[in-house]
MIFI-478158 format. One record per atom (N, C-alpha, C): atom name; residue number from 1; x, y, z. Coordinates in Angstrom, 3 decimals. Layout:
<finu><a>CA</a><k>NUM</k><east>X</east><north>Y</north><up>Z</up></finu>
...
END
This chain:
<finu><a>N</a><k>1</k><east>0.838</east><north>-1.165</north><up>0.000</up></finu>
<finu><a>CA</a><k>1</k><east>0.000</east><north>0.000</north><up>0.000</up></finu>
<finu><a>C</a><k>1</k><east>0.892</east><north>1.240</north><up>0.000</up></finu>
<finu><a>N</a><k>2</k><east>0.467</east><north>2.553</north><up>-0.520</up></finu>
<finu><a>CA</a><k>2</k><east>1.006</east><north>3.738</north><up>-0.902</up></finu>
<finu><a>C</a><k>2</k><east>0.434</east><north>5.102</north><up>-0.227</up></finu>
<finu><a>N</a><k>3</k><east>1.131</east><north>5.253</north><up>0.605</up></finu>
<finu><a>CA</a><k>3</k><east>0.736</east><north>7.153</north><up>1.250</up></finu>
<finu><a>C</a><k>3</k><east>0.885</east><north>7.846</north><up>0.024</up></finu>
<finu><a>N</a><k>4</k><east>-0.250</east><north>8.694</north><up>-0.003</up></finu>
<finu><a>CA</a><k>4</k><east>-0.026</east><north>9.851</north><up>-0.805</up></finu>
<finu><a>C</a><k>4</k><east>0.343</east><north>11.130</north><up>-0.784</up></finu>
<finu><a>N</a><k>5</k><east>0.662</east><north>10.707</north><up>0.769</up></finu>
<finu><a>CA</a><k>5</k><east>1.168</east><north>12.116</north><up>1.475</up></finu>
<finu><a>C</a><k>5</k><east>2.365</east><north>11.589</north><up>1.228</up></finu>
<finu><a>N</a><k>6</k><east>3.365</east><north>11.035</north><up>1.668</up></finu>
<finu><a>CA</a><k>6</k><east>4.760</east><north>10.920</north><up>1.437</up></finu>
<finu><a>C</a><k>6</k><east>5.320</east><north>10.510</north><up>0.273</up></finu>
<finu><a>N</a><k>7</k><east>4.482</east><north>9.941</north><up>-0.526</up></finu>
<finu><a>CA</a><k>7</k><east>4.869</east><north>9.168</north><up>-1.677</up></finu>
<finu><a>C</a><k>7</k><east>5.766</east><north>8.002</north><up>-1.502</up></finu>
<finu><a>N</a><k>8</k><east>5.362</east><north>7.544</north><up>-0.454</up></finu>
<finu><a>CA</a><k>8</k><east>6.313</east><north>6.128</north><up>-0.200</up></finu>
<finu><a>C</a><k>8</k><east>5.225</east><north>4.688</north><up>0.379</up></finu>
<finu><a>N</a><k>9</k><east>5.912</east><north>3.704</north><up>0.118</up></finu>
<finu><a>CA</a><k>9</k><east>5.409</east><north>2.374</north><up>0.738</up></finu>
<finu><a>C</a><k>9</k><east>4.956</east><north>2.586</north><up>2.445</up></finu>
<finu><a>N</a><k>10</k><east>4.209</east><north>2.125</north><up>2.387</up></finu>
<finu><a>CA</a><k>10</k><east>3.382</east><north>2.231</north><up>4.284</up></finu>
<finu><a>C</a><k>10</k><east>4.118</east><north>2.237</north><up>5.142</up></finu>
<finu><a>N</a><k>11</k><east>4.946</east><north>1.016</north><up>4.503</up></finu>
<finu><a>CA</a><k>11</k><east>5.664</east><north>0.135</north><up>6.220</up></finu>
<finu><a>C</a><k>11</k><east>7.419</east><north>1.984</north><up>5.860</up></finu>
<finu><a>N</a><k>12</k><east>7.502</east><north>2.717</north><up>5.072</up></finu>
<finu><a>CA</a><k>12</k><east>8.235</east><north>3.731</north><up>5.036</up></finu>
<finu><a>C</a><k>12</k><east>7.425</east><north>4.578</north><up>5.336</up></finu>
<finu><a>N</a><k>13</k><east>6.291</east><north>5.658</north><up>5.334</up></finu>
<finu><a>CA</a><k>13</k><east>5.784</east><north>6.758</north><up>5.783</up></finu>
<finu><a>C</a><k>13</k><east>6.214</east><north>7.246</north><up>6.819</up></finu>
<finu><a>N</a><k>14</k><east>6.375</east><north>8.681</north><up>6.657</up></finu>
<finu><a>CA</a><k>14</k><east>7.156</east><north>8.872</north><up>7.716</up></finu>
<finu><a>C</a><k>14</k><east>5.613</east><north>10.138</north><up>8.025</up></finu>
<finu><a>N</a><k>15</k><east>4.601</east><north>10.093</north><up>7.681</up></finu>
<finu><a>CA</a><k>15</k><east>3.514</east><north>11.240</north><up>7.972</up></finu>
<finu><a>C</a><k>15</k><east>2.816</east><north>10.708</north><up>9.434</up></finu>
<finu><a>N</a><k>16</k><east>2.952</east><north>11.573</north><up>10.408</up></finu>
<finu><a>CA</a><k>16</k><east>2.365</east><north>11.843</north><up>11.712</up></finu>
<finu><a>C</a><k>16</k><east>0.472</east><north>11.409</north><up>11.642</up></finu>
<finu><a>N</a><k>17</k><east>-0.065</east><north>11.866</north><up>10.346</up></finu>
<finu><a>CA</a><k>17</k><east>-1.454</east><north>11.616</north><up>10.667</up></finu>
<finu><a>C</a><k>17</k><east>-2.029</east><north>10.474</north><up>9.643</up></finu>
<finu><a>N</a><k>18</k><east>-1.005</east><north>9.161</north><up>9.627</up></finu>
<finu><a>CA</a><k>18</k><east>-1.386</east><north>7.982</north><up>8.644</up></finu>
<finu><a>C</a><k>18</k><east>-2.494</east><north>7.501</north><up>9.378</up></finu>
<finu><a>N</a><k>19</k><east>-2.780</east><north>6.749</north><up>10.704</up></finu>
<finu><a>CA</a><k>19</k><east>-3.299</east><north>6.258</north><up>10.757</up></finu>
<finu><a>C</a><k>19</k><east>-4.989</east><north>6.957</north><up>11.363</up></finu>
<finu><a>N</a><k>20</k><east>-5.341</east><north>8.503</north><up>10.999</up></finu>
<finu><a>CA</a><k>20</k><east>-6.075</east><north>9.482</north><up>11.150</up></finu>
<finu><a>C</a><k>20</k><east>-6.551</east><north>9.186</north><up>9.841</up></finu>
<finu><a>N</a><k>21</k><east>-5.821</east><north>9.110</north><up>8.912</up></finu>
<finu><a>CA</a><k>21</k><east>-6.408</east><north>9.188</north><up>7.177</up></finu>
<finu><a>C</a><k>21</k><east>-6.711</east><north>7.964</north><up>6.648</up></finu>
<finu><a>N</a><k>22</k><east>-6.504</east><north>6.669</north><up>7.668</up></finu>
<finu><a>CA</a><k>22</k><east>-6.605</east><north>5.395</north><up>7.375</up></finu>
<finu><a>C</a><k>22</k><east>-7.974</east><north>5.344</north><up>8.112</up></finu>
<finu><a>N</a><k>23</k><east>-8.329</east><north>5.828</north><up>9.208</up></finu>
<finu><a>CA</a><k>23</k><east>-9.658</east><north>5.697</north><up>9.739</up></finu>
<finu><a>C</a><k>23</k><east>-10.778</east><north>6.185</north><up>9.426</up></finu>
<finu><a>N</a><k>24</k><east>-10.475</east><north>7.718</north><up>8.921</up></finu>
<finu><a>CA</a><k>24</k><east>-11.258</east><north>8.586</north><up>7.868</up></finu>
<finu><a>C</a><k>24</k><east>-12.041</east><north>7.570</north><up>6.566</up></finu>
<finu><a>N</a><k>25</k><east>-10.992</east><north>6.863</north><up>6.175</up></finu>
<finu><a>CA</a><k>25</k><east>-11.092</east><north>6.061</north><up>5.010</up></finu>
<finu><a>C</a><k>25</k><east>-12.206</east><north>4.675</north><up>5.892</up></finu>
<finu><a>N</a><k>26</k><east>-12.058</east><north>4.307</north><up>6.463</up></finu>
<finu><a>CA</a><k>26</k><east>-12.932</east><north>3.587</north><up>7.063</up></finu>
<finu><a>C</a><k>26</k><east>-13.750</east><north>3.467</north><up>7.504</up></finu>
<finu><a>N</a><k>27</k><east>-14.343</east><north>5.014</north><up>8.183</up></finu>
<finu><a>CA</a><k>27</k><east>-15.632</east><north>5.394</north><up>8.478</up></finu>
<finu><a>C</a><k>27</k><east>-16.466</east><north>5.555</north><up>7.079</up></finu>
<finu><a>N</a><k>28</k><east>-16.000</east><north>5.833</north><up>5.993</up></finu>
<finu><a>CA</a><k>28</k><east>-16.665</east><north>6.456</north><up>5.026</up></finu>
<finu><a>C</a><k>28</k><east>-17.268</east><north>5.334</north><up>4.609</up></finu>
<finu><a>N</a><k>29</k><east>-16.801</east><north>3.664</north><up>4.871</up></finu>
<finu><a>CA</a><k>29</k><east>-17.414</east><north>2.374</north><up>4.505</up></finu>
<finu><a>C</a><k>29</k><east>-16.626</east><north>1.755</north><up>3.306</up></finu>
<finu><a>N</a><k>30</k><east>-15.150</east><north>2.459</north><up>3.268</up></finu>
<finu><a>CA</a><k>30</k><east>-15.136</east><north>1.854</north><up>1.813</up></finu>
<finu><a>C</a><k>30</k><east>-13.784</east><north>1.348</north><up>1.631</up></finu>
<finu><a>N</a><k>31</k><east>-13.432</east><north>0.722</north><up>2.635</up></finu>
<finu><a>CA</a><k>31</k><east>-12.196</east><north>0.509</north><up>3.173</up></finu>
<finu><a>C</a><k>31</k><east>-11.461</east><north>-0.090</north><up>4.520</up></finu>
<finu><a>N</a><k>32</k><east>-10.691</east><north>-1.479</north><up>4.746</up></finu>
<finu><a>CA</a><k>32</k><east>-10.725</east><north>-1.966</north><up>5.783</up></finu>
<finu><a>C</a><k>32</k><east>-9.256</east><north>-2.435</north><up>5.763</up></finu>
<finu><a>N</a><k>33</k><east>-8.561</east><north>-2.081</north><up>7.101</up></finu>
<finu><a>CA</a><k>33</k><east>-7.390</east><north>-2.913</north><up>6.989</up></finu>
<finu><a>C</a><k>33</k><east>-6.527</east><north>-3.619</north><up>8.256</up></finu>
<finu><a>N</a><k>34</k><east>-5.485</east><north>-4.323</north><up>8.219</up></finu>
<finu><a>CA</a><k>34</k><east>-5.305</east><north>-4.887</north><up>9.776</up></finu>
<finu><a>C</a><k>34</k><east>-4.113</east><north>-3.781</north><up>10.434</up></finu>
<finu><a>N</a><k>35</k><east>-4.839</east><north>-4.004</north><up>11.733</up></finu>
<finu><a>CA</a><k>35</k><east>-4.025</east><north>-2.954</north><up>12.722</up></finu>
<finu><a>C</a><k>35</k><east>-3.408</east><north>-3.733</north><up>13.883</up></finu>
<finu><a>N</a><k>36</k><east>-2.610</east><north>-3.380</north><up>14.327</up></finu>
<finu><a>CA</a><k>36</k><east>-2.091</east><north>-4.155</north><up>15.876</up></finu>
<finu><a>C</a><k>36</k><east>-3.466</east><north>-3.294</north><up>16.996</up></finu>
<finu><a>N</a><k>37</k><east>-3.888</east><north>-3.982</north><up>17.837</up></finu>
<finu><a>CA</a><k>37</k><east>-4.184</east><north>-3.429</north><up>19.160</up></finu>
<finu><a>C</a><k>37</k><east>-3.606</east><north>-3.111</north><up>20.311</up></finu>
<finu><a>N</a><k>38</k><east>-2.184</east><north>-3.135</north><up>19.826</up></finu>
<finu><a>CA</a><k>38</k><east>-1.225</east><north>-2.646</north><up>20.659</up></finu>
<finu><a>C</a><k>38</k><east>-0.732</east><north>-1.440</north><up>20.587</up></finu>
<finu><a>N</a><k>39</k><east>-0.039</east><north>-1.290</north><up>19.731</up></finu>
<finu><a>CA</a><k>39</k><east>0.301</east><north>0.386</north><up>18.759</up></finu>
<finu><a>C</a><k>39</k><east>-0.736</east><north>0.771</north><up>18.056</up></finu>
<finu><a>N</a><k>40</k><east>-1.886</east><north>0.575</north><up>18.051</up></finu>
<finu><a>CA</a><k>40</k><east>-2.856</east><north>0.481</north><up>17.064</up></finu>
<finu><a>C</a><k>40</k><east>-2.596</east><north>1.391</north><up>15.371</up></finu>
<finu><a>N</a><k>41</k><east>-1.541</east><north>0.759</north><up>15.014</up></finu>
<finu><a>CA</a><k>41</k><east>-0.890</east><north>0.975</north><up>13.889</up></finu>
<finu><a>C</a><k>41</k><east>-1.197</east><north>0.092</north><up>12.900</up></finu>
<finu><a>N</a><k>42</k><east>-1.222</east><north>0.785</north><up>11.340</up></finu>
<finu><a>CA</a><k>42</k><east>-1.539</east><north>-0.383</north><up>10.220</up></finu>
<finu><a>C</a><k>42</k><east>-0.259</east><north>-1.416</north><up>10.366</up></finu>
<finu><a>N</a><k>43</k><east>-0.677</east><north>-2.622</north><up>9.595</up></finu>
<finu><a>CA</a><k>43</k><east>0.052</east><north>-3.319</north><up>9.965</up></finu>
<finu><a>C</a><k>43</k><east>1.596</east><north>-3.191</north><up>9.481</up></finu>
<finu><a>N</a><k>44</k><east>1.458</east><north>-2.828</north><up>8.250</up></finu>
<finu><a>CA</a><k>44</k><east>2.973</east><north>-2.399</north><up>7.899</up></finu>
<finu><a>C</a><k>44</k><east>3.938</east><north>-1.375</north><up>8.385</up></finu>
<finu><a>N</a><k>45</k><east>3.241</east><north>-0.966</north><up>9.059</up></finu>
<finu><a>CA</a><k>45</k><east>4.189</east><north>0.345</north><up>9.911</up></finu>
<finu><a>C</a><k>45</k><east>4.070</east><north>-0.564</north><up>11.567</up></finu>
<finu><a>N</a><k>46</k><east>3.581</east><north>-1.590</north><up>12.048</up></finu>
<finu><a>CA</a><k>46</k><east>3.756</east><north>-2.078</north><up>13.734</up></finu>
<finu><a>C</a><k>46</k><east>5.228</east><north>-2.916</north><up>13.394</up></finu>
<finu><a>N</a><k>47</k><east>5.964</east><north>-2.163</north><up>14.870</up></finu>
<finu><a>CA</a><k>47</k><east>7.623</east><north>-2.419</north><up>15.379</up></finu>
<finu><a>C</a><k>47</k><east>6.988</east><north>-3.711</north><up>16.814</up></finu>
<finu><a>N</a><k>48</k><east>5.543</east><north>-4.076</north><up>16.764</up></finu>
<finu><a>CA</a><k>48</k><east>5.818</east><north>-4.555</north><up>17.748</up></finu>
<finu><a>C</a><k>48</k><east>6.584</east><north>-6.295</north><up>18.447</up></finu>
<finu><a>N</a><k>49</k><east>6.583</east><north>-6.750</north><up>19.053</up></finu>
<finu><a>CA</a><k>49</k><east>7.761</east><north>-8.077</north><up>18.844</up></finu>
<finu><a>C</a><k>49</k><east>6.610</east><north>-8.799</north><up>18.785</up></finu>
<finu><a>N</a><k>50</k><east>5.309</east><north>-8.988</north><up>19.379</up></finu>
<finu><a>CA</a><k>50</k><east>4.253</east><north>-9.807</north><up>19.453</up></finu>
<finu><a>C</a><k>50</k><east>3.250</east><north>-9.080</north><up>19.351</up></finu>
<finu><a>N</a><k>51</k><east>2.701</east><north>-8.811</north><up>17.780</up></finu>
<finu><a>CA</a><k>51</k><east>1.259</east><north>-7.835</north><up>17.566</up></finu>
<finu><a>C</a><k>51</k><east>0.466</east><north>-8.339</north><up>18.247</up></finu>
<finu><a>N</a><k>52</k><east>-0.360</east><north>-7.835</north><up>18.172</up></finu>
<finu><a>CA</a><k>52</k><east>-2.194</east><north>-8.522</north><up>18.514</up></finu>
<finu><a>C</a><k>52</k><east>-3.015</east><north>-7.959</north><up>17.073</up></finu>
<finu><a>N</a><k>53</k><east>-3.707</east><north>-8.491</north><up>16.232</up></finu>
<finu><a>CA</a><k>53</k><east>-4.175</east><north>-8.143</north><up>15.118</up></finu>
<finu><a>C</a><k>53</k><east>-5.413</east><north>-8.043</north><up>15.268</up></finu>
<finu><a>N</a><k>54</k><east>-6.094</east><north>-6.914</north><up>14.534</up></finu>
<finu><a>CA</a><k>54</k><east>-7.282</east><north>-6.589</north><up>14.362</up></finu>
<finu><a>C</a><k>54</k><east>-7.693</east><north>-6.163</north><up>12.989</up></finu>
<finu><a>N</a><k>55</k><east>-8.926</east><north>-6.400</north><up>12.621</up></finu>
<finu><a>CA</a><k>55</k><east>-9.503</east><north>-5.738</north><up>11.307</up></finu>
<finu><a>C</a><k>55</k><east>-10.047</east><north>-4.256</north><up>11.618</up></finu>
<finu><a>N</a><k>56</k><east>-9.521</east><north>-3.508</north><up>11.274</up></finu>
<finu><a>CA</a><k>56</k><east>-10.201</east><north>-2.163</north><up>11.423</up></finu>
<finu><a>C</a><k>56</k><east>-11.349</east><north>-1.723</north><up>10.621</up></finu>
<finu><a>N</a><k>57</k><east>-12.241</east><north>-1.477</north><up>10.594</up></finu>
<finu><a>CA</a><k>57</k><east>-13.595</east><north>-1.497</north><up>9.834</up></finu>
<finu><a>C</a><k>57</k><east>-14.429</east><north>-0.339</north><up>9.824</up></finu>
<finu><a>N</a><k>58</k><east>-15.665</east><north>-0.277</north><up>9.106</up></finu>
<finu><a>CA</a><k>58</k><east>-16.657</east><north>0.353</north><up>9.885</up></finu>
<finu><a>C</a><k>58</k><east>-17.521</east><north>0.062</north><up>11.168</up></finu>
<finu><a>N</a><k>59</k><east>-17.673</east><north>1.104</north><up>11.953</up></finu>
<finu><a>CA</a><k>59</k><east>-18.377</east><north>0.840</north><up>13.403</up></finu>
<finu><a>C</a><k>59</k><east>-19.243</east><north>0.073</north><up>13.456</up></finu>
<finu><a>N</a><k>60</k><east>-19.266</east><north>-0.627</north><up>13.874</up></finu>
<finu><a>CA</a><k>60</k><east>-20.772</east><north>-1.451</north><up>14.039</up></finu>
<finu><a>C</a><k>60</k><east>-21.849</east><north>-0.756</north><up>14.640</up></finu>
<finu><a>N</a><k>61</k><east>-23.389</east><north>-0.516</north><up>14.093</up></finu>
<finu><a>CA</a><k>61</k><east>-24.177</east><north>0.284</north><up>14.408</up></finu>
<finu><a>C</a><k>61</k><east>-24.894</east><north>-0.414</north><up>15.581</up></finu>
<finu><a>N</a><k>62</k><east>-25.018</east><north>0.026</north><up>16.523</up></finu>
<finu><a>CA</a><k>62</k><east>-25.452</east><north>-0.114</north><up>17.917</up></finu>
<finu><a>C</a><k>62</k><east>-26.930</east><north>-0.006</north><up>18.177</up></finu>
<finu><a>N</a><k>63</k><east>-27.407</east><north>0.862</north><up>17.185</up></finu>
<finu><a>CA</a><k>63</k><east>-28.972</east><north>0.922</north><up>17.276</up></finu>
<finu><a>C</a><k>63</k><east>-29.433</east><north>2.308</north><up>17.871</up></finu>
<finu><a>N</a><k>64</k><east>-28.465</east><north>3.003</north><up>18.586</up></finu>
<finu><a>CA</a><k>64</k><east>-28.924</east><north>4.185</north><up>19.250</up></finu>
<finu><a>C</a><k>64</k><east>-29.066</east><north>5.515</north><up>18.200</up></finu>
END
């Protein structure tokens, strides 16, 4: 995957608000990707030694 803010590969971005523009993208419904629940970072940018993985998605509607 490709920032278009830096013009570089994910797991290289060096932009402060990636994973702000990755969630943006996910609320809108049109777009889903895996995150650690640790750093809660996309996955190509987590340094962590033992992730925990999650699908990041749209919210699940609650009904309220």
């Amino acid at each position: 995957m490709f920032c278009m803010g830096c013009q570089k590969d994910l797991s290289q971005c060096t932009c402060p608000d990636l994973e702000e523009r990755l969630d943006n993208t996910v609320l809108k419904g049109s777009f889903a990707y895996r995150r650690c629940k640790k750093c809660k970072k996309h996955y190509a940018r987590c340094k962590c030694k033992n992730p925990e993985w999650e699908i990041r998605d749209q919210p699940k509607d609650t009904g309220n």
